[in-house]
C-alpha positions in Angstrom: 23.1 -20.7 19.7 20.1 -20.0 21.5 19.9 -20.9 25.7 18.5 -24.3 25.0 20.9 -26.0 22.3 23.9 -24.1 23.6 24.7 -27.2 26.6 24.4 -29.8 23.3 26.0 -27.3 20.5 29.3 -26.6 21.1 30.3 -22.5 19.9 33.3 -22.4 17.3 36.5 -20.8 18.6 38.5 -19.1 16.5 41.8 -16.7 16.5 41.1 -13.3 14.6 43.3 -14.5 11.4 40.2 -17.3 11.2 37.3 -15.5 12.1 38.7 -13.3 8.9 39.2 -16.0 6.8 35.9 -17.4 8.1 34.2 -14.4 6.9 35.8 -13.7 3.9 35.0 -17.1 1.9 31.3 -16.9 3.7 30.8 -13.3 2.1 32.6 -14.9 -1.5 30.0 -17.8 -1.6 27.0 -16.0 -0.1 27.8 -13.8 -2.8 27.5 -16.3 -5.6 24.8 -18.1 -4.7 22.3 -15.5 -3.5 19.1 -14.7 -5.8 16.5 -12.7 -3.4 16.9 -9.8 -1.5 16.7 -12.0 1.7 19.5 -14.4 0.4 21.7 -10.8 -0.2 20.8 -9.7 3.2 22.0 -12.4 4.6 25.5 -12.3 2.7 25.7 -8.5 3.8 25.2 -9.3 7.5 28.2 -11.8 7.6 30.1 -9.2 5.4 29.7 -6.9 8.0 31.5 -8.6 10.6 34.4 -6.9 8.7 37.3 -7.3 11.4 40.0 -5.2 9.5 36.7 -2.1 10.1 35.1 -3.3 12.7 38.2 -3.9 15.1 40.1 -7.1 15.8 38.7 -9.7 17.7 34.9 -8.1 18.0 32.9 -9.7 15.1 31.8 -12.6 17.3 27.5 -13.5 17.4 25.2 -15.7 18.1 23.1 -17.5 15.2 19.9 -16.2 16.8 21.8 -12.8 16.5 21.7 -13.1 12.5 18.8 -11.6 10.5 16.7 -14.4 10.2 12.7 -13.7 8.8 10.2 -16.1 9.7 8.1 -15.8 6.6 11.0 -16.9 4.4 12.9 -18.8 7.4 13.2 -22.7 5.9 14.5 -20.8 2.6 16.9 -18.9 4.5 18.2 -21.7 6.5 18.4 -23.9 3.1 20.4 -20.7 1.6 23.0 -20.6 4.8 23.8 -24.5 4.3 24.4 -23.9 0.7 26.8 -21.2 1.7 28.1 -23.0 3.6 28.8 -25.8 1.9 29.8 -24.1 -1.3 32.5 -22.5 1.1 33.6 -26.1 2.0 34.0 -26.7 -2.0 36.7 -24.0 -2.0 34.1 -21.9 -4.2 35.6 -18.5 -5.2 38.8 -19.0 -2.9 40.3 -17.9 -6.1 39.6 -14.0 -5.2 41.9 -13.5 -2.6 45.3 -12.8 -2.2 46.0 -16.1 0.3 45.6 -19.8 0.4 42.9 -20.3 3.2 44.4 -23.1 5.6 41.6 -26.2 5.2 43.1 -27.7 8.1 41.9 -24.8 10.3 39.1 -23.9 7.8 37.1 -26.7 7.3 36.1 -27.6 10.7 34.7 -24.5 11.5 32.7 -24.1 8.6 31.8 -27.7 9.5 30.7 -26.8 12.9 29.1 -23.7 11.2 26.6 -26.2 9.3 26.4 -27.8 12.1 24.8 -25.5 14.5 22.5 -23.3 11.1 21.0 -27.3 11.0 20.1 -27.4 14.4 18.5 -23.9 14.7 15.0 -23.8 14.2 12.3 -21.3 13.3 11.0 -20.9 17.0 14.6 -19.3 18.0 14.1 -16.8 15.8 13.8 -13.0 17.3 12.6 -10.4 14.1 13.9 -7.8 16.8 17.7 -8.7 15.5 16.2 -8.2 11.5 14.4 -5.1 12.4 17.4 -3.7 14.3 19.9 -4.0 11.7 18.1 -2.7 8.4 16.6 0.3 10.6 19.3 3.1 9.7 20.4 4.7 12.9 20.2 8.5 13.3 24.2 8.6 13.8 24.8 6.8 10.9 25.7 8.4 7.6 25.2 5.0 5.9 22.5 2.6 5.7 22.8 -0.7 7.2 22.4 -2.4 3.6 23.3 -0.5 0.4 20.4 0.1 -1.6 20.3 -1.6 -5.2 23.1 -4.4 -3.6 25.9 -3.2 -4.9 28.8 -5.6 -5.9 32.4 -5.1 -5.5 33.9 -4.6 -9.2 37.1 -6.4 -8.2 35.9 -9.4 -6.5 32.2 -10.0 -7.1 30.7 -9.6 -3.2 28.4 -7.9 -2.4 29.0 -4.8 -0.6 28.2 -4.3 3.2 28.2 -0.4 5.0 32.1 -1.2 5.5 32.5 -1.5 1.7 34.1 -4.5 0.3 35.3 -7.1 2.7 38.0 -8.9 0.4 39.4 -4.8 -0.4 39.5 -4.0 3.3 41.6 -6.4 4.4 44.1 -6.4 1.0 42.9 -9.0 -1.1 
């Protein structure tokens, strides 16, 4: 959360199997619902905080860390709560290989909603957007795969790491 809200807004606390899980049905309902590039973009950039390629316990960010547009901000936020909530439903859960724990689950994506509600359009910084879809020089990928692509096997969209359901064994 940004400086202000963080003393109000408590931060979610997770162990890596979570923040995996977390991910994982994030990326499967992102992928479902998203109908514009932005709504895509947005799926991609939680997709990316792959653990299994990124490395255990180093996927943790700040919402104002997240892509966010201001043009298209309200319909980006209203996209995130339906993710969000759609996760909540248990949407998709069906693609991988586990039973999520809802015990453990639930409140974070809760907390999740939580803090996307109470972020505004004013915390925004397009230096995070126009950072991540720049590709970097040392890259041999770009940050988001042109056309979107979509995972074959489990309907996600694909992020520079490839499929996040695949990488971890679902």
């Amino acid at each position: 959360m940004p400086e202000h809200a963080v003393p109000v807004i408590e931060s979610i606390g997770m162990s890596n199997g979570l923040t995996s899980v977390f991910i994982e049905v994030l990326s499967i309902s992102g992928s479902m619902l998203a109908r514009t590039n932005r709504e895509r973009e947005m799926t991609i950039w939680l997709a990316q905080r792959d653990q299994s390629v990124v490395g255990i316990g180093t996927v943790g960010f700040d919402i104002d860390e997240m892509p966010w547009s201001i043009d298209t901000f309200e319909e980006e936020k209203d996209f995130m709560l339906r993710m969000i909530i759609h996760a909540i439903a248990g949407a998709g859960w069906e693609r991988l290989s586990y039973k999520p724990r809802k015990e453990s689950l639930i409140p974070c994506l809760e907390q999740f909603q939580t803090m996307i509600h109470a972020f505004n359009r004013d915390d925004v910084n397009l230096e995070n957007y126009l950072e991540w879809s720049e590709i970097d020089e040392d890259d041999d990928l770009p940050t988001i795969p042109p056309g979107y692509p979509i995972c074959v096997k489990h309907e996600v969209y694909l992020s520079c790491h490839g499929c996040v359901l695949c990488n971890n064994g679902s």
